[in-house]
C-alpha positions in Angstrom: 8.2 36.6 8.5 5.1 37.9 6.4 3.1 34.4 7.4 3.8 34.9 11.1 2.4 39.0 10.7 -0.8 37.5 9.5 -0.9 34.8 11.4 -0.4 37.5 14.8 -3.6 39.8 12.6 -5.7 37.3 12.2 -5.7 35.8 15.7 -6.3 39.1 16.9 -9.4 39.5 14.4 -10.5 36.5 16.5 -9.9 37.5 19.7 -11.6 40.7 19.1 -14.6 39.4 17.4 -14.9 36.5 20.3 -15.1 39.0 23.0 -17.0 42.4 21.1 -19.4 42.3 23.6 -17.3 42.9 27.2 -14.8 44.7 24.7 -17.6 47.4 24.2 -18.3 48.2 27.3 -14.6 48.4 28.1 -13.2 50.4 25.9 -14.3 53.4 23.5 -17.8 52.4 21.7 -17.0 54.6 19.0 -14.0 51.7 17.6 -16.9 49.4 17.4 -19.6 50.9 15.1 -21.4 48.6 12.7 -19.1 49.0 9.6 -16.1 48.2 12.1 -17.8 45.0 13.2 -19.1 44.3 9.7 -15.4 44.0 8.3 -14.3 42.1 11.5 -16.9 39.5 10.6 -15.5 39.5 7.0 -12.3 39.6 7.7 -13.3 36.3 10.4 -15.0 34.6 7.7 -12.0 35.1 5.2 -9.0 33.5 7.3 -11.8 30.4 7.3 -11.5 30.7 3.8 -8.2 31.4 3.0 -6.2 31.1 6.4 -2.7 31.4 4.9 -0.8 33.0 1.9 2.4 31.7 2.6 1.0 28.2 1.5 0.3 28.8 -1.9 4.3 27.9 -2.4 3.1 24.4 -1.9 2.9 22.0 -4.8 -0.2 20.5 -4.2 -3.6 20.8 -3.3 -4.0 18.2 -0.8 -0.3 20.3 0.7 -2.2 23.2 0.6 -5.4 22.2 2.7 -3.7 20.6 5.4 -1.1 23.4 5.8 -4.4 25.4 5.6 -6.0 23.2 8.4 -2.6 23.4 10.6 -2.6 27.1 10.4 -6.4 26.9 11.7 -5.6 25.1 14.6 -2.1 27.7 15.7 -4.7 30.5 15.9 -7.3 28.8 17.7 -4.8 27.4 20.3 -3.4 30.7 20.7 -6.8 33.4 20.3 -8.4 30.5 22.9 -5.4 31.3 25.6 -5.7 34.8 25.4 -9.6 34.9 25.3 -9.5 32.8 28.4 -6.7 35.1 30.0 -8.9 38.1 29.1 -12.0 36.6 30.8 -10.3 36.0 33.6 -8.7 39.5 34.0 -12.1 41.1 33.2 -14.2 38.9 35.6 -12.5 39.4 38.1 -11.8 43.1 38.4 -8.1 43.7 38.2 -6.5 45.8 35.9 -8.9 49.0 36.1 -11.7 47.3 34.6 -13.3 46.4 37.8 -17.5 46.9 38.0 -17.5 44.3 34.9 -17.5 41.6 37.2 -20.9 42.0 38.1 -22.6 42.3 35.0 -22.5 37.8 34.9 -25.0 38.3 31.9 -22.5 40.3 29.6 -19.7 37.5 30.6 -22.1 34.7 29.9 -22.8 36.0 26.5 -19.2 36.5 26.1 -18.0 32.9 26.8 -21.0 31.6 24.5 -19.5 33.9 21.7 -16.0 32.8 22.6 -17.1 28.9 22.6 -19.1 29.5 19.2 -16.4 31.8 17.2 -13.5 29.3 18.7 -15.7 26.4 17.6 -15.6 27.6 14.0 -11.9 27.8 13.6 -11.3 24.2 15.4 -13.8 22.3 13.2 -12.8 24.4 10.3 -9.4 23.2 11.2 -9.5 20.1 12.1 -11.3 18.8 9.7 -9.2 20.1 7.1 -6.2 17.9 8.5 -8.6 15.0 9.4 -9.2 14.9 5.7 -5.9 15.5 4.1 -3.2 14.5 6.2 -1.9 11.3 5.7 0.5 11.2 8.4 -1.9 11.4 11.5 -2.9 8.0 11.3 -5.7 6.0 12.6 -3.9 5.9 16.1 -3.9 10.0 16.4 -7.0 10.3 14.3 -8.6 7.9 17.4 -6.7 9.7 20.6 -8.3 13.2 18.9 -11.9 12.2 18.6 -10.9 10.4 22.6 -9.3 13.3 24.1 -11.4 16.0 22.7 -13.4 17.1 25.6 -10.8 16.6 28.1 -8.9 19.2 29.4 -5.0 19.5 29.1 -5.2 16.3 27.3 -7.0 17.4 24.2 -3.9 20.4 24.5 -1.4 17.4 24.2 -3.2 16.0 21.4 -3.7 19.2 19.2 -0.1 19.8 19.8 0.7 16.4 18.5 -1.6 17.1 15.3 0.1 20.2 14.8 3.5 19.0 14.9 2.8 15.8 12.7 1.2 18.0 10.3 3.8 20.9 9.9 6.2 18.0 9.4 4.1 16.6 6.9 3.5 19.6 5.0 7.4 20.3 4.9 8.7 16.6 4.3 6.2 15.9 1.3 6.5 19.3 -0.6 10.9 19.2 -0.2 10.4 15.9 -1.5 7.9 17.1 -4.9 10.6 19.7 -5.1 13.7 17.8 -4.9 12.0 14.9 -7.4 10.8 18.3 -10.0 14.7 19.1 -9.7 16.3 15.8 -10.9 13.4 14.5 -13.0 15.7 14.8 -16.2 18.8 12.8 -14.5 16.1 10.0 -14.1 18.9 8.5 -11.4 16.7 5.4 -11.0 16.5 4.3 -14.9 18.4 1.3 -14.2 19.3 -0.7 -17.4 17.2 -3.7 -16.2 14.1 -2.9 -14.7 13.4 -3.7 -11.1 11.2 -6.9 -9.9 10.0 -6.4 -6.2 9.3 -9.6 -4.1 7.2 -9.5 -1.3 7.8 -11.0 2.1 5.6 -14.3 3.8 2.0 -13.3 4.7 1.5 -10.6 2.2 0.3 -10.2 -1.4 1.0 -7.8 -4.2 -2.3 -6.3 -4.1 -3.3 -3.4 -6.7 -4.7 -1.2 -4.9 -2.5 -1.9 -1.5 0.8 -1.8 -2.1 3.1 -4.0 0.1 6.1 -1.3 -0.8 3.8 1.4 0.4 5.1 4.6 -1.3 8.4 3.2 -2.4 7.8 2.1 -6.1 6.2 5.9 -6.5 9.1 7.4 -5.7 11.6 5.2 -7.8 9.3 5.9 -11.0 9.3 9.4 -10.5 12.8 9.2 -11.2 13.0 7.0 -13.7 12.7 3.1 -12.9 10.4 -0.1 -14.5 8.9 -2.0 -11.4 7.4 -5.1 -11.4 6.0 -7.9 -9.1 7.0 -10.7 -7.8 3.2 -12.2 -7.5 4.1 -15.3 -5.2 2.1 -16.5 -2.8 1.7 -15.4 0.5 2.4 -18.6 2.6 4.4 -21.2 1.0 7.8 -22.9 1.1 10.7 -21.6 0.0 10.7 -24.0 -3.0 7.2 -23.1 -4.2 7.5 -19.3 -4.0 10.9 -19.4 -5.4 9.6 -21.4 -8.6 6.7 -19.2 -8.9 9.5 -16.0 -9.2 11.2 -17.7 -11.7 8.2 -18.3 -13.9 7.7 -14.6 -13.2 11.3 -13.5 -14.2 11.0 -15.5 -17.1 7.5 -14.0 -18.2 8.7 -10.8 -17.4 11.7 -10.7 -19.6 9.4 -12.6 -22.8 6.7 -10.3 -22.2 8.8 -7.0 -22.1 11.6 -8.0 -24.2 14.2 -7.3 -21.6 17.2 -9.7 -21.2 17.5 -9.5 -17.2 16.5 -7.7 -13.9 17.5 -6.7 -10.7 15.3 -8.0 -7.9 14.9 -6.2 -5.0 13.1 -9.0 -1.8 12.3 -8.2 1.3 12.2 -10.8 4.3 11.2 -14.4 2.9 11.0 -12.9 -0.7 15.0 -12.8 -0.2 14.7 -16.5 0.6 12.4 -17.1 -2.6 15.0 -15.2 -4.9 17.6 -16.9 -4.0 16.1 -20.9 -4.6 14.8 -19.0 -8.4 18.4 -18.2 -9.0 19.2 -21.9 -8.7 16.8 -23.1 -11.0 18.2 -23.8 -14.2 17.3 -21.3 -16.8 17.1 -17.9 -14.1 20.4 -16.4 -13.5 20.9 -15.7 -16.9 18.2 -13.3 -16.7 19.0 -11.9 -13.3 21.7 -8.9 -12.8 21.4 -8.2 -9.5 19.8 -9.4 -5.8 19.3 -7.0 -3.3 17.7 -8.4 -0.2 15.9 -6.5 2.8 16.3 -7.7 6.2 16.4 -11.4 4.8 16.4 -14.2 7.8 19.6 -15.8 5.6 20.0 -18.0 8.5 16.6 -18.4 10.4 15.2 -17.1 13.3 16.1 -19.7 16.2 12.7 -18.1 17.8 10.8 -19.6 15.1 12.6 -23.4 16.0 11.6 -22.8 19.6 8.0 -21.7 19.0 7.3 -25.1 16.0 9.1 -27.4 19.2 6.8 -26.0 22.1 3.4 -25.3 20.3 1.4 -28.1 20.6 0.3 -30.2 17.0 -3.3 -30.2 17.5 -3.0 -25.8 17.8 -0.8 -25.5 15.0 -3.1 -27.5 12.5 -6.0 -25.1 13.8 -4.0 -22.5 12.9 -2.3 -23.1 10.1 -6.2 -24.3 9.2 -7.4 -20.7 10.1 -4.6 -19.2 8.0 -4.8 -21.7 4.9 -8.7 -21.0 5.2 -8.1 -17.0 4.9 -4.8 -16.6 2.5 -7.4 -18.9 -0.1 -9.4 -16.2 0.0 -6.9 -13.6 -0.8 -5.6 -15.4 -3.3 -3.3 -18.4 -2.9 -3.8 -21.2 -4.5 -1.8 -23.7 -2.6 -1.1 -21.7 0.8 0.8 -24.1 3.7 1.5 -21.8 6.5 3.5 -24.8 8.2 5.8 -25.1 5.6 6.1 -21.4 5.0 7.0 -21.2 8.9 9.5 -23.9 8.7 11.3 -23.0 6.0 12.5 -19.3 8.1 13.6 -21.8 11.2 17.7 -21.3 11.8 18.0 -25.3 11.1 16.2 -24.8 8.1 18.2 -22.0 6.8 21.6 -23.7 7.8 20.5 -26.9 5.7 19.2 -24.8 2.3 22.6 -22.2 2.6 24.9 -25.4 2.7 22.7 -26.7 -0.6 22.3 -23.3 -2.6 25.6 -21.6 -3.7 25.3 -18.0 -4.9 25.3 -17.9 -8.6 27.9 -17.0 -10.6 27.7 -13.4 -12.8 24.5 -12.1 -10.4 25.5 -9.0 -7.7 24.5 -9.8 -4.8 24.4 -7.4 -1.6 21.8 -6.5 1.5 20.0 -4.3 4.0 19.0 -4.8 7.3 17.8 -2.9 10.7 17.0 -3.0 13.9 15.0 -1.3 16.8 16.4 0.6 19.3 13.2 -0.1 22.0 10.6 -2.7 21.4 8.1 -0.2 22.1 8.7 1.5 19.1 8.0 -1.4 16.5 3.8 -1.1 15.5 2.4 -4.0 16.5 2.7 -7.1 16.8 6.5 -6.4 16.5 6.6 -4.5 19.5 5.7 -7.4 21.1 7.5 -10.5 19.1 10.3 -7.9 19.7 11.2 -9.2 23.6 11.0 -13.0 21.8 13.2 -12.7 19.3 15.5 -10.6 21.2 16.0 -13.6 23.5 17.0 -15.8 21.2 18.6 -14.0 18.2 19.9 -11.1 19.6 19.1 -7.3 18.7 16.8 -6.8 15.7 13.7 -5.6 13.7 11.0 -6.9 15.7 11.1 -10.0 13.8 14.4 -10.9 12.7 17.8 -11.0 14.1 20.2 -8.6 12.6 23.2 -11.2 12.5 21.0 -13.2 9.6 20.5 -9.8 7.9 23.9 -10.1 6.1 24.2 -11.7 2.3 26.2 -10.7 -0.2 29.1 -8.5 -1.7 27.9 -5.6 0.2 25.6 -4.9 3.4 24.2 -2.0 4.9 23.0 -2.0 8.7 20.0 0.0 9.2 18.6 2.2 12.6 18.8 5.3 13.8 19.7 7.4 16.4 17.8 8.1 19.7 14.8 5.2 21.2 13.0 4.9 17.4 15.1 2.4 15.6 13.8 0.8 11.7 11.4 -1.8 12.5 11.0 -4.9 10.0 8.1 -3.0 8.2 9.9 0.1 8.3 12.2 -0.9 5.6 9.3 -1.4 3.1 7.1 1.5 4.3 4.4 -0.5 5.7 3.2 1.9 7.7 3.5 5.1 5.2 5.3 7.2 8.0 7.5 9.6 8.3 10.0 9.7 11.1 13.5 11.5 12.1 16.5 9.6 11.2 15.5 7.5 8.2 13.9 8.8 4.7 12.6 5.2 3.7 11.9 6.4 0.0 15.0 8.6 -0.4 17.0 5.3 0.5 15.6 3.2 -2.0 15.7 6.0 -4.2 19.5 6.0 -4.0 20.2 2.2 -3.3 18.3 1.9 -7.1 20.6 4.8 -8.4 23.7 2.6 -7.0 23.1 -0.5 -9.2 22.1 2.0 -12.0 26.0 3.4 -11.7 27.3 -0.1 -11.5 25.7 -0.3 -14.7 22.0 -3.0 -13.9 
């Protein structure tokens, strides 16, 4: 209640000190000698500073500042509405102030004061969130700088800023909360640590984290994470040797007798083929994969059957050329292609039996509306749909399912979990689906059953 007092002050601070100079003449001079006007400036140039109490609840700086930045923007959007009303009202004569109308100086000087005490609280504001929010995006980030001079639009967009922020500011700091609160039942301190295995096309870079904030969050409360380090495009039979060596070097180099590998999309593939090379399952407790094509995409047979030979060697050429440079040392985007085709999958299922003494269970999810997927999945969306069904913009949910247990994924309304939702790809937030809190629980699961 307090924050919404000030809040109510302070945009009246700015309304008054936008419009001193028609407010003068209007009403009694004697409110507005210089000491008043003094502290109004004072007051104006504090809420710049320190817009907010009610934020220093908030566990974090970075919290703090964009929280800081939102509440900017509530009180220009609302002293800018009533400044405009007020011009308006004065202008034009009604409401027993009428003779101000003709004095179009004293109005012009008031609208520049308006545009240049307004101005101050939006930039103050805005760049505030620009700076600290990490849940606007380049997309918003982009339609903000776009829309800014145009009317009603640049309305939209602030409200959109607003909104993402406030949502922001409350997700993040429940979540610090919630993790400060169970930091001592360390639910994720699973009795193998976990190995992570990326999907085709991606690397475990340091500093870009194919899991986006995922790993964070599990060793907040408690779990080991490693890497699967694969390459990006390869078969099935290369990446899944190059996890094995990793499982193996992970257990020597750590002294640890197994782990439980959590593999997303083609990584699921990979883990499987290590598990059947001789030597691995011993040190493997449990495999949980993430919307896994276990039997193909039949979108990916039609595409290698249509495409022309001499546009997939450029390609695969192109893509050879550029995963090198990233790091692979033997990429073959043709091979890493063929091995997620449905006949492909059929033919390595019939010749790799699930190991006995490893858990095994999955995940998997779908989108509601193509739409909705970031791109390119809203777009391979329509494709895939044709052929395999509903799914995640990439993958059809009917080969999602492996295992003891399995878990379909989406939520309600037009969003949906898109195949890069399940990993965080995108770092976002949305209704329905707390990405970290799931694997945050899914990791506490195989801690109870005792991995």
């Amino acid at each position: 209640m307090m924050k919404y007092v000030v809040r109510m002050i302070n945009v009246i601070i700015i309304v008054l000190l936008s419009n001193i100079l028609t407010a003068v003449k209007i009403m009694n001079p004697e409110i507005f000698k210089v000491p008043a006007i003094i502290l109004l400036v004072l007051w104006f140039l504090w809420l710049n500073i320190s817009p907010s109490h009610a934020n220093k609840k908030l566990e974090t700086k970075r919290l703090k500042r964009c929280a800081n930045g939102r509440e900017l923007l509530i009180m220009f959007l609302i002293s800018t509405v009533i400044s405009i009303i007020y011009c308006i009202v004065g202008f034009f004569g009604t409401y027993g102030i009428a003779g101000i109308k003709d004095d179009y100086k004293l109005w012009l000087f008031n609208i520049l004061l308006i545009v240049l005490v307004e101005n101050t609280v939006f930039w103050n504001g805005i760049i505030r969130v620009y700076l600290t929010s990490e849940q606007l995006g380049f997309r918003i980030r982009v339609w903000g700088l776009i829309c800014g001079m145009i009317p009603i639009a640049h309305l939209i967009v602030l409200g959109i800023i607003i909104k993402t922020t406030g949502r922001e500011v409350k997700v993040e700091n429940d979540k610090i909360i919630k993790n400060k609160e169970r930091h001592e039942d360390r639910i994720c301190a699973t009795k193998y640590p976990l190995l992570l295995v990326h999907g085709v096309f991606f690397r475990d870079f340091r500093y870009l984290n194919y899991w986006g904030r995922i790993p964070k969050e599990l060793e907040e409360n408690g779990a080991t994470i490693f890497y699967g380090k694969q390459q990006s495009a390869a078969s099935v039979a290369e990446c899944g040797k190059e996890v094995a060596d990793r499982i193996l070097e992970i257990c020597k180099d750590y002294n640890c007798d197994k782990v439980n590998i959590i593999a997303h999309s083609k990584g699921g593939l990979d883990s499987r083929y290590a598990l059947n090379i001789p030597g691995i399952k011993e040190h493997v407790a449990s495999l949980t994969t993430i919307n896994t094509p276990h039997r193909g995409c039949e979108f990916a047979d039609y595409l290698l059957s249509k495409i022309p030979q001499g546009q997939k060697d450029a390609l695969a050429n192109a893509y050879n050329a550029a995963l090198k440079r990233l790091g692979d040392h033997d990429p073959n985007f043709i091979e890493a292609v063929t091995d997620l085709t449905a006949s492909a999958c059929k033919k390595r299922n019939e010749e790799l039996a699930d190991v006995y003494g490893v858990y095994y269970q999955s995940v998997g999810s779908k989108l509601n509306v193509a739409g909705n997927g970031r791109f390119p999945l809203n777009f391979s969306y329509h494709l895939v749909n044709a052929f395999d069904g509903a799914n995640d913009g990439l993958v059809g949910y009917k080969s999602f399912e492996w295992g003891e247990d399995y878990q379909l994924l989406t939520v309600k309304g037009k969003r949906g979990i898109s195949h890069g939702d399940v990993i965080d790809l995108n770092r976002e937030n949305f209704d329905g689906f707390d990405v970290r809190e799931f694997y945050v629980q899914l990791v506490a699961k195989l801690k109870n059953k005792g991995f």
